[in-house]
N, C-alpha and C positions, 0 to 999 in steps of 0.2 A: 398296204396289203395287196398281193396281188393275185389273179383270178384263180389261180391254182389254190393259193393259202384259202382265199372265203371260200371257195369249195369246198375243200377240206372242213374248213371251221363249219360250214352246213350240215355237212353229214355228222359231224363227231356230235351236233347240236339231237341232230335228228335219232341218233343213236343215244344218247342220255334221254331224252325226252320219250323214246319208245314209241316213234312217228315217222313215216317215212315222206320221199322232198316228191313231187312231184318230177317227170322224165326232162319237164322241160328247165328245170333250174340251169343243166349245162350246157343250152342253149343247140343250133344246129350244128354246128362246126368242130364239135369235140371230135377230137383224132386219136389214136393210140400214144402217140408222145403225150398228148395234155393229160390220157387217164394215168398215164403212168405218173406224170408229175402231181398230179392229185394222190395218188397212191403216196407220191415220197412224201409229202406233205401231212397227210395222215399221220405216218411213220414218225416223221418228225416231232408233232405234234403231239402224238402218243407217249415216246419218250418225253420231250418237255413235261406230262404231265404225270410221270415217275413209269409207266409203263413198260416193261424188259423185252423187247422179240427173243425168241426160243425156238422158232424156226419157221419153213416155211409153208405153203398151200399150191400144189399145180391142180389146175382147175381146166375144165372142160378138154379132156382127153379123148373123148370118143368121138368119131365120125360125127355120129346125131346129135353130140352134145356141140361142138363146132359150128356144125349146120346151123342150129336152132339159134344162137349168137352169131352169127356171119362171122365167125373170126377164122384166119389163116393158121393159128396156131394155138394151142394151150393159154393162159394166162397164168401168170405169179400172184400172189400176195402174202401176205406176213402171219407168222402165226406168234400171237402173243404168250407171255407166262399165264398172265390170269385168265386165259381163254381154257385151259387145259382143265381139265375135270379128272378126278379119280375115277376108275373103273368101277360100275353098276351106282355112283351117285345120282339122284333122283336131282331133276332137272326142271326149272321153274318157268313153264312155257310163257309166260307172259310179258316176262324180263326182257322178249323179243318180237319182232314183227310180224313176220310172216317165212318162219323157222320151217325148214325142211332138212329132212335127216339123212344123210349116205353114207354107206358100208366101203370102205379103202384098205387102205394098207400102208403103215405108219413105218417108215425108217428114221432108225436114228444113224448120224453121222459121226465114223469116227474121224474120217477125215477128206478133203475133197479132191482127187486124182485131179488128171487135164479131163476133158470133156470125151476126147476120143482114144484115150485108153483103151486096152485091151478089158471085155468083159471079166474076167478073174482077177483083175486088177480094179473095176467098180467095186465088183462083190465084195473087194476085202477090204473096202474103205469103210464099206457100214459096219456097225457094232451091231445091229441087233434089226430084226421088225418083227411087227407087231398087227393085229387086226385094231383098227380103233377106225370109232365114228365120228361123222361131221356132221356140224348142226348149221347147216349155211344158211343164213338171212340177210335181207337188203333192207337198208335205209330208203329204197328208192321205188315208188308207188308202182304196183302191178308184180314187181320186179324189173331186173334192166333188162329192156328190151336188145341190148345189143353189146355185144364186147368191150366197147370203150366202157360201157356206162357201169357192167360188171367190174372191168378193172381197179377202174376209179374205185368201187365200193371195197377195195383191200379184198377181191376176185371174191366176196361175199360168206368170208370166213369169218364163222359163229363162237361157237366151241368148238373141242378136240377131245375127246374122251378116247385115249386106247385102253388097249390091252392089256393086262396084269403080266403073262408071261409074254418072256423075248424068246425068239427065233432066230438061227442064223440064217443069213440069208440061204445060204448054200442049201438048206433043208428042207427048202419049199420049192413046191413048182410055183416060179414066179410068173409063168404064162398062163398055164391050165387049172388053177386050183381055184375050185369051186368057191364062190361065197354064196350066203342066203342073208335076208333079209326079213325080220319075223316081225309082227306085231300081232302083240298077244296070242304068241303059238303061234300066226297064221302066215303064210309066204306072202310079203307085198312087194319083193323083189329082189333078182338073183342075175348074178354076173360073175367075172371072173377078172383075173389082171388085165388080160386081152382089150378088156373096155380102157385100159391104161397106156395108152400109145402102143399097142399091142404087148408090151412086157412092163413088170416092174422095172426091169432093166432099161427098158427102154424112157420110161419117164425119167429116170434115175439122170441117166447122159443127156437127156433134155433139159434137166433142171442144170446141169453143171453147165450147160453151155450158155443156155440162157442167163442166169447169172453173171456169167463172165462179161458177157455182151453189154450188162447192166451196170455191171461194178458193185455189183449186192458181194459181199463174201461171207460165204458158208463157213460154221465154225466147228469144231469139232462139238458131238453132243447134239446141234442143231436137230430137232425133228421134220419131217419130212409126211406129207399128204402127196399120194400121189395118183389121184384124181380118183372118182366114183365105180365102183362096180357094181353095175348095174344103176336103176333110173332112181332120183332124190323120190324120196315119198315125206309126206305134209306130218309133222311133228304134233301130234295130237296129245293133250293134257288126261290123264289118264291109263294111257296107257305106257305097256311095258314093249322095251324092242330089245330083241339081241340079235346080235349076228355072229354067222359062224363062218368062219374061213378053212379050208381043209386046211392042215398041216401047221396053222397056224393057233386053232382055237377059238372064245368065243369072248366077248362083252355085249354087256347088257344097263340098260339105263332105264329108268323110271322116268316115264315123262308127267311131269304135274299142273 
């Protein structure tokens, strides 16, 4: 087995067990190729053990979300079938570590253009988006302190709960439209696409290009996370969240 695989095989362990590994499991010298090949391995893995991917996760899209990981650019990771939740399903906080919740904006793929296409030519490859939430948690104590150690964790992709209705893309302002973030009534936080490499559009050609660079291919259908609006807030048992996207709509989840 090699150091990539028992990594891998840690976390998956860590994540059945509902425990997370301490920072130092991947030792000093973890680099963005090793997270990454932890990540295929995961993936791997996960199919081996009947699990379908359904699409994917870009992660840490804003300025201060970059900063705060020291990373030069976004992260990938995989978004599973059984990760996805029906819209306002009540949500079993315990099943996870140390769960934190954010408000995005969900594309589905009908099919994947070149990377640097003409914008009208992006927009008509998706079939639909969607407001829907993330429920991002790490296998890895405190949380990762750093990009490698998020990548590695599959970029710390929980669940996926969207939206009941679709949207074309064309119908939304994909830079300016407001989102909120509620619990129990109350605003715990609010952002817009702009926190999304300043457009959906813009994460949209990040993810195609990215991709390509990887050898990952997008399939048609594949869903689409394309990173946080506004900051994660802590996933609390009891309460209720919903979020509202102008133009887009709202979903809601019961956290238990």
């Amino acid at each position: 087995m090699t150091d990539h695989e028992s990594l891998a095989s840690i976390l998956l362990q860590a994540q059945r067990e509902g425990r997370a590994v301490p920072q130092d499991v991947f030792g000093k010298d973890l680099d963005i190729a090793d997270a990454l090949a932890i990540q295929r391995e995961l993936h791997a893995q996960a199919i081996t053990a009947g699990r379908m991917p359904c699409g994917h996760k870009i992660g840490l899209t804003s300025p201060g979300a970059m900063r705060l990981f020291g990373a030069q650019e976004p992260m990938i990771g995989t978004i599973f079938a059984d990760t996805v939740l029906p819209p306002g399903a009540a949500v079993a906080t315990g099943t996870f570590i140390a769960p934190r919740i954010e408000g995005e904006i969900l594309l589905e793929i009908g099919h994947a253009p070149e990377w640097n296409a003409s914008d009208d030519i992006l927009l008509a490859a998706l079939t639909s988006i969607r407001p829907a939430f993330e429920i991002a948690d790490s296998r890895i104590v405190g949380w990762p302190g750093n990009v490698t150690h998020a990548t590695a964790d599959n970029a710390c992709c929980a669940r996926v709960m969207p939206g009941a209705d679709r949207v074309q893309a064309t119908q939304v302002d994909l830079v300016d439209a407001r989102s909120e973030l509620l619990e129990d009534g109350q605003l715990v936080a609010a952002g817009s696409p702009r926190d999304c490499l300043g457009s959906i559009l813009n994460a949209w050609r990040w993810l195609l290009r990215r991709s390509g660079e990887l050898g990952i291919a997008l399939q048609p259908g594949d869903i689409v996370l394309c990173g946080a609006m506004g900051p994660a807030v802590p996933l609390k048992p009891g309460r209720r969240y919903e979020l509202l996207v102008e133009g887009l709509g709202t979903v809601s989840l019961q956290a238990e």
